[in-house]
C-alpha positions as CSV (number, residue, x, y, z in Angstrom):
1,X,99.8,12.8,33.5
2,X,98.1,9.7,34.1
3,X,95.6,8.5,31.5
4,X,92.2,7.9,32.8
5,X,90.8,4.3,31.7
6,X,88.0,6.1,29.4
7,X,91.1,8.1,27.4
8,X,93.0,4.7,27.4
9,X,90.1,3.0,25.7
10,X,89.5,6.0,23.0
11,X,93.2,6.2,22.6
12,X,93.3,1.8,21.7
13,X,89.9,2.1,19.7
14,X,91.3,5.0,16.8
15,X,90.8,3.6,13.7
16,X,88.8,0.6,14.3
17,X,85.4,1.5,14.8
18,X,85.4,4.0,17.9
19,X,82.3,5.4,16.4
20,X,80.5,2.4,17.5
21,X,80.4,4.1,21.0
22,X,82.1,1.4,22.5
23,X,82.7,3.1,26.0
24,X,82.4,0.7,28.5
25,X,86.1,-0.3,29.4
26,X,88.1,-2.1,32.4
27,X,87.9,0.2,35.2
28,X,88.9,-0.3,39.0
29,X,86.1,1.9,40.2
30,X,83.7,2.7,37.3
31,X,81.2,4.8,38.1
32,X,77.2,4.0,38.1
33,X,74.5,6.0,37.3
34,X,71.6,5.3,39.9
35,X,69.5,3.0,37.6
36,X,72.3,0.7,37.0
37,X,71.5,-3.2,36.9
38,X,71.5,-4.5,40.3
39,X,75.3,-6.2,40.7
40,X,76.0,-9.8,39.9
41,X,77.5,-12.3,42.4
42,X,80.9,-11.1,40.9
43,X,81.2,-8.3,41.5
44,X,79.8,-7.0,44.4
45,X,80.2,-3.3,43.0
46,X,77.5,-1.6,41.6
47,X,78.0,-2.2,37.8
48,X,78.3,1.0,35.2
49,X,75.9,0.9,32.2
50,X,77.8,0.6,29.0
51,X,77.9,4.6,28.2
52,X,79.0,5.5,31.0
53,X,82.3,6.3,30.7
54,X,84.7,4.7,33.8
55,X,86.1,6.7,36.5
56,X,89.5,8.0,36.1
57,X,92.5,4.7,36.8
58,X,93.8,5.5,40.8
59,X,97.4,7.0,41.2
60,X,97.9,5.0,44.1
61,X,97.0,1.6,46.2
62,X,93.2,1.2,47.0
63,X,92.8,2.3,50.6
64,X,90.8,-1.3,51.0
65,X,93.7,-3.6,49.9
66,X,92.7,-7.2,48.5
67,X,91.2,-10.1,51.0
68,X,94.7,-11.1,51.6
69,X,96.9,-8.5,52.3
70,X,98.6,-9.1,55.5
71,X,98.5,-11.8,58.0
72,X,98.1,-13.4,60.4
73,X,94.8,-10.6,60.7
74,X,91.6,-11.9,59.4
75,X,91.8,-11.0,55.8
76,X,88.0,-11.3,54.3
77,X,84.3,-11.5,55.8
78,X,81.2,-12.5,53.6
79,X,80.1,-9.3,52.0
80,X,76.8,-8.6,52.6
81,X,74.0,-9.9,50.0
82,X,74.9,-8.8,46.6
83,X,71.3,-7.5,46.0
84,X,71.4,-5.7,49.5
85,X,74.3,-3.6,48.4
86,X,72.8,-2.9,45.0
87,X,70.7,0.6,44.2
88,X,66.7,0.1,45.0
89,X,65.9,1.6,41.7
90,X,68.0,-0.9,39.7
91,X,66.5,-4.3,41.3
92,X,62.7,-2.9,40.7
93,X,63.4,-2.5,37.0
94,X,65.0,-6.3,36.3
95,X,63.2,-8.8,34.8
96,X,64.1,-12.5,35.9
97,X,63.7,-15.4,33.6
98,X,64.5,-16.3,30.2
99,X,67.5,-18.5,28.3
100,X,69.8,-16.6,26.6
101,X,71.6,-18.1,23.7
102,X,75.3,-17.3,23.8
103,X,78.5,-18.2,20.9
104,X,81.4,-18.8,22.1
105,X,84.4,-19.3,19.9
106,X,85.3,-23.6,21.0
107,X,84.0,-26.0,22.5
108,X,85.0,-26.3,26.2
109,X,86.3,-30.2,25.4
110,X,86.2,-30.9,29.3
111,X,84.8,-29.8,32.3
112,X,86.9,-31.6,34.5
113,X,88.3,-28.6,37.1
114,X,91.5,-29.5,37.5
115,X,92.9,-30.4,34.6
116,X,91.2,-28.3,31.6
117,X,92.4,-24.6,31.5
118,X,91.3,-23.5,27.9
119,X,89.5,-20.1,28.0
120,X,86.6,-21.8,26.4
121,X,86.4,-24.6,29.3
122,X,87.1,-21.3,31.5
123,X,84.2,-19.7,30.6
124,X,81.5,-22.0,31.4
125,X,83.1,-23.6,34.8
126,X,83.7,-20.0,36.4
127,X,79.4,-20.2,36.2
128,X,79.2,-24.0,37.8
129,X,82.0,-24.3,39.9
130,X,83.8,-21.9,42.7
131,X,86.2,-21.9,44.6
132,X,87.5,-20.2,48.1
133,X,88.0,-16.7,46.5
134,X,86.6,-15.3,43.4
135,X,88.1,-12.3,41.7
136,X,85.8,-9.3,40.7
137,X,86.0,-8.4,36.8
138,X,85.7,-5.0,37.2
139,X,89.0,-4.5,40.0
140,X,90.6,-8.1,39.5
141,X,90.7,-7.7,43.5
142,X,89.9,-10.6,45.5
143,X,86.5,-11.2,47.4
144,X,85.1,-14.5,49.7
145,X,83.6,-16.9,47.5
146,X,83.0,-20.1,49.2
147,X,85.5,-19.0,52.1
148,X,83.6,-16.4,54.5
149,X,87.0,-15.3,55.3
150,X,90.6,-16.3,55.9
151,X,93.8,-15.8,57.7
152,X,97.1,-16.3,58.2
153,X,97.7,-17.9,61.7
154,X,101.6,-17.8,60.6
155,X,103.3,-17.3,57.8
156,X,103.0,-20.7,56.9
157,X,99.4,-21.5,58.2
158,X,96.6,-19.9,55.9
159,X,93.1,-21.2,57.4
160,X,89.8,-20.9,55.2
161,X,86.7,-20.4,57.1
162,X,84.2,-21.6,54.8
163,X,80.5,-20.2,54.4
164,X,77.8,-22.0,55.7
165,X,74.6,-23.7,53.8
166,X,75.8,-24.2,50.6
167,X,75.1,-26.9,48.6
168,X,76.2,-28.7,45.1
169,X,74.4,-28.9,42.3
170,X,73.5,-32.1,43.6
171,X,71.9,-31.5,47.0
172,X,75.0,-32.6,49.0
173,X,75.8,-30.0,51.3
174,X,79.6,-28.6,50.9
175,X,82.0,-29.3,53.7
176,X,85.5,-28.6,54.5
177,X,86.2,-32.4,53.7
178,X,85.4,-31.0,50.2
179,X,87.4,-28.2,50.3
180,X,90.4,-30.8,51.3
181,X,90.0,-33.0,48.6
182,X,89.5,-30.6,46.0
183,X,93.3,-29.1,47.2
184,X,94.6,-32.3,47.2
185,X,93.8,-33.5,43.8
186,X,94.8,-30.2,42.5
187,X,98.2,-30.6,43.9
188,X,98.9,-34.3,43.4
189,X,101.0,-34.5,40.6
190,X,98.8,-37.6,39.2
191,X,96.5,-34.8,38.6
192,X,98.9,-33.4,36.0
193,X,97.3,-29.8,37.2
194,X,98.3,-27.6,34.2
195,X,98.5,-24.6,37.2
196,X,99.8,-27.0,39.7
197,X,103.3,-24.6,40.0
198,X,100.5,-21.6,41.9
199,X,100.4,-23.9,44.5
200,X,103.4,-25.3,45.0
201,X,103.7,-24.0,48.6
202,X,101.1,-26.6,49.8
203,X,102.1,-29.2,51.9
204,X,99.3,-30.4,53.3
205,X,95.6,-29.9,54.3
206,X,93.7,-30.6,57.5
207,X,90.5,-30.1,58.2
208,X,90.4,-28.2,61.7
209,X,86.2,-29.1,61.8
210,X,83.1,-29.0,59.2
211,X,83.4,-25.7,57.5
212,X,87.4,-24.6,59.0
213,X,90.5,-26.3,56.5
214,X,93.9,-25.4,57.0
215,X,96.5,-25.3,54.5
216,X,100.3,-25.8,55.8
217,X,102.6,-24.3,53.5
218,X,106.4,-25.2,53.0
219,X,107.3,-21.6,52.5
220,X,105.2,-18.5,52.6
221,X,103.1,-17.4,49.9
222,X,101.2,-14.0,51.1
223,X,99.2,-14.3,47.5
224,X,97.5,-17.6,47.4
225,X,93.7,-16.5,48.3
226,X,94.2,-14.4,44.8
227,X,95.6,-18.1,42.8
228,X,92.6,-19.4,44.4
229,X,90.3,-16.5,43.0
230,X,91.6,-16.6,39.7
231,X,89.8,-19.8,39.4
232,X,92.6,-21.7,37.0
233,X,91.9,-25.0,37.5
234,X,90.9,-24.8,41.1
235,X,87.0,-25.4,41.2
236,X,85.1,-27.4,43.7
237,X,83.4,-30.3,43.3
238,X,82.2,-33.0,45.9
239,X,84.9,-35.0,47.6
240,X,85.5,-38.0,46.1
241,X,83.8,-36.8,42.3
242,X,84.9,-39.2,39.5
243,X,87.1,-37.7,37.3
244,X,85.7,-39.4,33.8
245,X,82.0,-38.1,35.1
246,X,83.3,-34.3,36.0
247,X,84.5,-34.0,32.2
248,X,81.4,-34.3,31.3
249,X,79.0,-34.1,33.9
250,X,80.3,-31.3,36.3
251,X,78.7,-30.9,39.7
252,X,79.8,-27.6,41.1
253,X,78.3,-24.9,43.8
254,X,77.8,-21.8,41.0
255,X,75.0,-20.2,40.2
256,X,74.5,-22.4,36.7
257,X,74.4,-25.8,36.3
258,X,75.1,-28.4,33.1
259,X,71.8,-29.4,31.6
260,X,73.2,-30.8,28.4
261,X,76.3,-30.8,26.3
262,X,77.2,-31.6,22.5
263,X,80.5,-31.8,21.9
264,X,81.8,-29.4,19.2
265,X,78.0,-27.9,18.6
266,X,76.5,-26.2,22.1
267,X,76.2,-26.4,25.9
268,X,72.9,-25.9,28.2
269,X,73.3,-24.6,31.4
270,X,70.3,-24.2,33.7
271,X,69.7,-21.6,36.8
272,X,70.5,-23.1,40.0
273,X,67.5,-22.6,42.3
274,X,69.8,-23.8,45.1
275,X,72.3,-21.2,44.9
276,X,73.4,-19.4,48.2
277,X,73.0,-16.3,46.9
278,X,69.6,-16.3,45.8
279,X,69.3,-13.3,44.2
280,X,71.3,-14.5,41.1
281,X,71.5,-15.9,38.4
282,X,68.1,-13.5,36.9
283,X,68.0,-16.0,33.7
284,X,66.5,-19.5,33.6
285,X,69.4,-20.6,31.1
286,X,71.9,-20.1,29.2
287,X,72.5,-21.8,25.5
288,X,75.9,-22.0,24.5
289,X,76.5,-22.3,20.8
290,X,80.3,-22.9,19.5
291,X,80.4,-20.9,16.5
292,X,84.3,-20.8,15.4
293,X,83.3,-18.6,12.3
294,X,82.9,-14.7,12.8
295,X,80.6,-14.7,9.3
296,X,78.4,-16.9,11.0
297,X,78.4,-14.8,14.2
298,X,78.1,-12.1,12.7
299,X,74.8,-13.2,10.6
300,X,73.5,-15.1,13.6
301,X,73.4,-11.6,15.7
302,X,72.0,-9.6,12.8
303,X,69.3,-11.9,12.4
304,X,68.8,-12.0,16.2
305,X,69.6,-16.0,16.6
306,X,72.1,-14.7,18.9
307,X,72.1,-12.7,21.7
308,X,75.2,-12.2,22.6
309,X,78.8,-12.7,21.0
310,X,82.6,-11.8,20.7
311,X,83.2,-10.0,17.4
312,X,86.6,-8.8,15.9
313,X,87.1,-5.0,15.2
314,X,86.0,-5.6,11.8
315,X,83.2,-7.5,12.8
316,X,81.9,-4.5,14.8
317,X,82.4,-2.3,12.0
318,X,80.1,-4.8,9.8
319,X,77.4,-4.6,12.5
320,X,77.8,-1.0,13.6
321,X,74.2,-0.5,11.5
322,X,72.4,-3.0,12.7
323,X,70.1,-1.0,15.3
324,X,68.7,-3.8,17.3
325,X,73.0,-4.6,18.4
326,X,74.8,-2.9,21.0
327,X,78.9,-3.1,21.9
328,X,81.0,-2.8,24.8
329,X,84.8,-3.1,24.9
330,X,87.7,-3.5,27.0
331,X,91.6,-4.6,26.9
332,X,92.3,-8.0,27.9
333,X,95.3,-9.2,29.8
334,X,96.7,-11.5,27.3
335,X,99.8,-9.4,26.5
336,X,102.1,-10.3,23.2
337,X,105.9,-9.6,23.2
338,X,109.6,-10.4,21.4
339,X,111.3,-12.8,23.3
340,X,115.2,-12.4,23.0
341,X,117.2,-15.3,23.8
342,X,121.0,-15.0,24.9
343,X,121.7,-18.0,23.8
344,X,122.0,-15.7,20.9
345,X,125.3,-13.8,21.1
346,X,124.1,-10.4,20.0
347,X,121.0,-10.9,22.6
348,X,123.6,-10.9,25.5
349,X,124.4,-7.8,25.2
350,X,122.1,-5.3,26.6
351,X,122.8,-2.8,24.1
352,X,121.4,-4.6,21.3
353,X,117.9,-5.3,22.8
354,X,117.4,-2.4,23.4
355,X,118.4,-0.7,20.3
356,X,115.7,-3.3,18.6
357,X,113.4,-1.9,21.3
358,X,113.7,1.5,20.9
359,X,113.6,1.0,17.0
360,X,110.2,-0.5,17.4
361,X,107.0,1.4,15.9
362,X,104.8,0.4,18.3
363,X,102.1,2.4,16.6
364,X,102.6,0.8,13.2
365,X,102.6,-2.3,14.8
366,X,99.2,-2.1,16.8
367,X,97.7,-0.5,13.1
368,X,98.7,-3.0,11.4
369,X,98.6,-6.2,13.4
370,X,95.0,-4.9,15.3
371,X,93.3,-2.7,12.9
372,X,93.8,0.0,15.8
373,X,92.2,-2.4,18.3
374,X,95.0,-3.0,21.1
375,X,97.0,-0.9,23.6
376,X,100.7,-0.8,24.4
377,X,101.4,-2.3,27.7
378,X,104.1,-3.0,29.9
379,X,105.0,-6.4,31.7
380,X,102.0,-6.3,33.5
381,X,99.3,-5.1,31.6
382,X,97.4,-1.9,32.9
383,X,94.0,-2.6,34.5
384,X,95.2,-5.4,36.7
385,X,93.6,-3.7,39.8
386,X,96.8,-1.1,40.5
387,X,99.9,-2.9,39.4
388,X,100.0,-2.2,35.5
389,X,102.0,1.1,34.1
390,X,99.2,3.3,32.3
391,X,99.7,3.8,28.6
392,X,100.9,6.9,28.7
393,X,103.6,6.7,31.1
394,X,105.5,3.6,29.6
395,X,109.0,4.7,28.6
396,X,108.6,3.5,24.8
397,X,109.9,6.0,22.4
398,X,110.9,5.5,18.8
399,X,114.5,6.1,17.9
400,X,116.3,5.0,14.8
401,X,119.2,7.0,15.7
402,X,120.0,6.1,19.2
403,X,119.2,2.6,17.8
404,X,121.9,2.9,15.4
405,X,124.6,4.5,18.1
406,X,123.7,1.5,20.4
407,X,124.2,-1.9,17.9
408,X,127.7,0.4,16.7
409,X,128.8,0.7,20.2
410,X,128.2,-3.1,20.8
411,X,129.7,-3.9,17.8
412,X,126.8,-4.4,15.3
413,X,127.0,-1.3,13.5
414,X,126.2,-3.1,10.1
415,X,123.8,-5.3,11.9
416,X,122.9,-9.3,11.9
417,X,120.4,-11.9,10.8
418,X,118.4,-14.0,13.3
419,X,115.5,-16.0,13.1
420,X,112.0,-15.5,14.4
421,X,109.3,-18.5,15.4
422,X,105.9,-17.2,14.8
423,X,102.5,-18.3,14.3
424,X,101.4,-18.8,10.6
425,X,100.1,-15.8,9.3
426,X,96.2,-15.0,9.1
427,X,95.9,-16.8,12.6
428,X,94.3,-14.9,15.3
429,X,96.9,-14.2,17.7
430,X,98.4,-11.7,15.2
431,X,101.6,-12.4,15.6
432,X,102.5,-12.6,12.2
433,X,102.0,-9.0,11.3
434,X,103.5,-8.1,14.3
435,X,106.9,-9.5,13.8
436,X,106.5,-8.4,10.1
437,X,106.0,-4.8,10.8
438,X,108.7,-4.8,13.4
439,X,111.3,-6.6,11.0
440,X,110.6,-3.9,8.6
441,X,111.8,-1.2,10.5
442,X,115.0,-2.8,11.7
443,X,115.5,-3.3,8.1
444,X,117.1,0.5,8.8
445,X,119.3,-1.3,11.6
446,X,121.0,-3.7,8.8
447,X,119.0,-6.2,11.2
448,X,117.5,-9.1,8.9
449,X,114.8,-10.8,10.2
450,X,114.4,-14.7,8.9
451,X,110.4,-14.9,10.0
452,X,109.5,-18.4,11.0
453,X,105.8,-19.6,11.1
454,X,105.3,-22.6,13.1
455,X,101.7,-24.1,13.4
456,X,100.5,-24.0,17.2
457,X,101.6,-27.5,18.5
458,X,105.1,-26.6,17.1
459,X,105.3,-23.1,18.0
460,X,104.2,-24.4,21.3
461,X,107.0,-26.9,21.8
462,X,109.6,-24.1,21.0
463,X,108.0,-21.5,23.2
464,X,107.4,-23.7,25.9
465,X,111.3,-25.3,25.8
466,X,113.0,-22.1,25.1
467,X,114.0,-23.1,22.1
468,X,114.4,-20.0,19.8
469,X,116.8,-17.5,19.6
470,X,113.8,-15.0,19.1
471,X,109.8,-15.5,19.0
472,X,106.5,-13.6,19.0
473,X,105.0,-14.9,21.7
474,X,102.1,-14.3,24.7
475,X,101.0,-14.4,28.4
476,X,97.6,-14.7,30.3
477,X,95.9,-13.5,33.0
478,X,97.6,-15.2,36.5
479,X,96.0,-15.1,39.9
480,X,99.0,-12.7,41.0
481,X,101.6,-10.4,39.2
482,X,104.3,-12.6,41.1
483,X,103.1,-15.8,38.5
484,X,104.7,-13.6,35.3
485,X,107.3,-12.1,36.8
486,X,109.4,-14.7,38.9
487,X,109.2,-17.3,35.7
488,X,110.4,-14.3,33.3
489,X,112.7,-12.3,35.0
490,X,114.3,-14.2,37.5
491,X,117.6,-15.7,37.4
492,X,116.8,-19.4,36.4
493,X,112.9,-18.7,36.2
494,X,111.4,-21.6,33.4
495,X,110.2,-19.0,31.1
496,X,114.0,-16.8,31.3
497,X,116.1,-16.8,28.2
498,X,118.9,-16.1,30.2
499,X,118.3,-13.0,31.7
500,X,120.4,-12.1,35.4
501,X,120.1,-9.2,37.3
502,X,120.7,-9.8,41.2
503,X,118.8,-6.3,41.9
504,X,115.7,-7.9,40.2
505,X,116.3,-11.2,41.4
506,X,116.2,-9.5,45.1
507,X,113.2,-7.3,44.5
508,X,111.4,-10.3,43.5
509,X,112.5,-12.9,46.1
510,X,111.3,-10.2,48.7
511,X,107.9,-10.1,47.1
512,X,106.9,-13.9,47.1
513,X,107.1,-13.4,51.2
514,X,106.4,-10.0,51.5
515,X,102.8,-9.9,53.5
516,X,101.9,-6.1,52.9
517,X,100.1,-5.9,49.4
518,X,101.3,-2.1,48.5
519,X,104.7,-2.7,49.6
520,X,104.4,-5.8,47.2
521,X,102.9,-3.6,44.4
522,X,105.7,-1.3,44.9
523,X,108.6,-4.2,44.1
524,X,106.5,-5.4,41.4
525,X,106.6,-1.7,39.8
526,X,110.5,-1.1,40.6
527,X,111.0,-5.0,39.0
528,X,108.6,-3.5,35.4
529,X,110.6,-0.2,35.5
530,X,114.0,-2.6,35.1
531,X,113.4,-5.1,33.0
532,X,111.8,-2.6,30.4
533,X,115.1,-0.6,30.6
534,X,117.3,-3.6,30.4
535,X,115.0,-4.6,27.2
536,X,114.7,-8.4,28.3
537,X,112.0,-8.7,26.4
538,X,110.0,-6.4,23.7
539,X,106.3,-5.6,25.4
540,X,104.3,-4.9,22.4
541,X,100.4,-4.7,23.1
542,X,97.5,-6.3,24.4
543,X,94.1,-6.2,22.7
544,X,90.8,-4.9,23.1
545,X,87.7,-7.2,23.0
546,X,84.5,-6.2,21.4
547,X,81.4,-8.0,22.6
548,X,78.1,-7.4,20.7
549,X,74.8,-8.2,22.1
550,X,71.0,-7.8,21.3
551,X,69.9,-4.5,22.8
552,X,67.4,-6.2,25.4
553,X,70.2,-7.9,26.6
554,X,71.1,-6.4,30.5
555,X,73.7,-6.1,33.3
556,X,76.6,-7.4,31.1
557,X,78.2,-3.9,30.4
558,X,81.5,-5.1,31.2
559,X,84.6,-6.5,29.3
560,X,86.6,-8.2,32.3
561,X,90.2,-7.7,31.9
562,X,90.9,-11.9,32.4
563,X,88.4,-12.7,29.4
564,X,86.2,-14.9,31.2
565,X,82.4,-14.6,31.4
566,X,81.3,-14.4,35.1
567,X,79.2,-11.3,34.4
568,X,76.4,-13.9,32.7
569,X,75.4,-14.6,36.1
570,X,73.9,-10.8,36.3
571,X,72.9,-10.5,32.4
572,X,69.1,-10.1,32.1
573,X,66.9,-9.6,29.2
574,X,64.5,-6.5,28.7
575,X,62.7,-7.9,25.5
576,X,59.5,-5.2,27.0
């Protein structure tokens, strides 16, 4: 049976404040009722009201796939006027104007686009800057953004055909010399591109006339429209731009623009009247407050200081009485795991990972780590368009007795000690009672745990190094599967702890050239299926977000699966 996305969400959400109706989940197609909001710029799909429960997750590959499935075939036209495509009896009944005052959890430090990738600069440059390709939150599938279209002329030709009379924030009309000198400076190493690795396949740019660039690629890479949409890193400004004056005064082509910015205390973004798409953004402005402390979130909402903000599933729980709030939630795709390194002697053995796999209460652990507010996942987590394993098909099963026969038969039958790296406990990537709740069941194994907390910058440093024979530890949303699973699984891959299977390693070097996007999805699946039976790592969960808003806040009735926040370009307020 496949889980539908509505069950998923119900299933996540026991224990931790389901009955705050919080319906509204990641869905690839979720259904609209005819008065729904007009859509935003992203998406172009008509976009569900928040109880309305999703339609049911597809069993197969879309029959449309993403903009850049095959080549050398034209792989993406403009899509017709977002408000064209919308229902008539939505766009009557929104109201445009208005600033809308917004926390977010940091400060985005820089807004420099090809060098800042925290989630909190994320959030505000996916709403001033753009790129060739966007991705829509609701599918995570890949639509024209300020590329009309594209192709593949050869496997190692991909040409952008870029849409016509759009301008910067500025006035300055955007050209393919822009396009090329926004690619360049993301891929010259100077640039110290945080993402860089996504594009390594560029070799060079030429622009072929005013709105046509070519990319030449050393090797083919059939996925690098959906890098481009995934917008890490990779926004446009105009040619030439100071870097020192983008940090802080970005000049992009979105539908916002920066007004003002306090560092470490809020950021004003006004509409751009300029916008090729006219019909959005419907607010004047947006205020973006950094509030790092829930408490203070949570009073600003109830008092109605703020409109809209993330909340924990405790937070919800405090608000769930407060009549003038509503909530919507969905999983993320920032998935946490056990990393086993075989450096490690009892880690080389297959055996053993999986017996502290299968010995795993992955229950426990989401109660106790989330309150009830996560889902299991697999290594790529469900609701990334159609590559993720639903919930209820992942091959997890507790099983302290075929645990036991497994470390006997490899020769641990009275068990070891190792040592974990971890985040300190009480930080909010849960790790902590994660690896605590896990270490507590092996405890039946004769497996001692030695937990390690690290602060970040430390834990960092090991993680990022390898350096650990086991840690808690996480991965984000990529612009394609292919960007977690060569570095993990692949013999030699930066983020392998020694893993080698030459069945995976051939599944997966047929993928990063492989131009037809379901046979891809298919190598990614058979590549998941393996290295969750080989137990190379422990996937654990990923987490839901709760996002609690004023009730006259409009049209943002969707978690998206990558986090970001490129639905406040269709959020309207209904203060009537």
């Amino acid at each position: 049976m496949t889980v539908s996305r509505r069950t998923f969400l119900v299933r996540s959400l026991v224990g931790a404040g389901a009955a705050l109706g919080l319906a509204a989940c990641q869905s690839p197609a979720p259904a609209a009722p005819a008065a729904a909001p007009t859509v935003p710029p992203k998406p172009t799909a008509p976009a569900a009201a928040p109880t309305t429960a999703p339609a049911a997750a597809p069993t197969s590959a879309p029959t449309t796939a993403p903009a850049a499935a095959s080549a050398p075939a034209t792989a993406a036209t403009a899509p017709q006027s977002a408000a064209a495509t919308a229902p008539t009896t939505a766009a009557a009944a929104i109201k445009r104007g208005g600033t809308l005052n917004w926390a977010e959890i940091a400060d985005p430090i820089s807004f420099d686009p090809h060098t800042r990738s925290n989630a909190s600069a994320s959030n505000l440059q996916r709403l001033i800057y753009e790129s060739f390709t966007r991705m829509d939150p609701r599918t995570m599938n890949t639509q024209p953004a300020l590329a009309a279209s594209w192709q593949y002329t050869s496997p190692t030709e991909l040409v952008f055909n870029l849409r016509t009379g759009v301008t910067f924030h500025n006035g300055q009309p955007f050209s393919a010399e822009d396009a090329k000198w926004n690619v360049d400076r993301m891929i010259d190493p100077a640039t110290a591109n945080p993402f860089a690795s996504w594009y390594a396949a560029i070799v060079s740019t030429s622009v072929v006339d005013n709105n046509t660039l070519k990319l030449t690629l050393k090797s083919p890479d059939p996925v690098l429209p959906e890098k481009f949409s995934a917008m890490r890193v990779s926004g446009f400004a105009p040619a030439g731009s100071d870097p020192t004056s983008l940090a802080s005064q970005p000049i992009g082509t979105g539908p916002f623009k920066l007004a003002s910015w306090t560092q470490n205390d809020q950021a004003m973004l006004q509409r751009n009247g300029s916008y090729w798409d006219s019909s959005f953004p419907y607010l004047d402005g947006l205020v973006v407050k950094v509030v790092m402390d829930e408490d203070t979130r949570i009073a600003g909402l109830r008092a109605g200081q703020l409109d809209w903000g993330l909340v924990s599933a405790d937070g919800a729980k405090r608000l769930q009485s407060t009549q003038t709030l509503k909530f919507i939630s969905g999983p993320q795709a920032v998935f946490t795991v056990f990393k086993y390194n075989q450096r490690f002697k009892p880690f080389a053995d297959t055996r053993v990972r999986q017996a502290l796999d299968m010995a795993i209460d992955r229950n426990l652990v989401l109660n106790n780590a989330l309150g009830g507010a996560g889902a299991l996942t697999g290594p790529i987590p469900y609701g990334w368009a159609d590559y993720g394993i639903p919930p209820d098909q992942l091959p997890f099963k507790l099983d302290m007795d075929g645990a036991k026969s497994l470390l006997a038969a490899a020769g641990f039958g009275n068990g070891f000690e190792v040592d974990c790296v971890t985040l300190p406990e009480g930080q909010s990537s849960n790790f902590y009672p994660t690896i605590a709740t896990a270490a507590d069941g092996w405890k039946q194994l004769g497996v001692q745990v030695n937990i390690q907390p690290m602060e970040l910058a430390a834990w960092l440093d090991k993680n990022n190094r390898n350096d650990f024979d086991m840690i808690v530890s996480n991965r984000g949303f990529r612009g394609d599967p292919i960007d977690i699973l060569m570095p993990a699984f692949h013999t030699g891959g930066v983020d392998n702890q020694g893993y080698t299977n030459p069945q995976v390693d051939a599944w997966l070097d047929q993928a990063t050239s492989e131009t037809d996007r379901t046979k891809r999805r298919d190598l990614y699946l058979q590549v998941q299926k393996q290295v969750m039976a080989d137990a190379v790592w422990s996937f654990l969960w990923v987490p839901v977000e709760t996002d609690a808003m004023q009730a006259y806040v409009q049209g943002y009735d969707h978690v998206a699966f990558d986090g970001f926040r490129d639905l406040m370009a269709a959020t309207w307020l209904d203060k009537s």
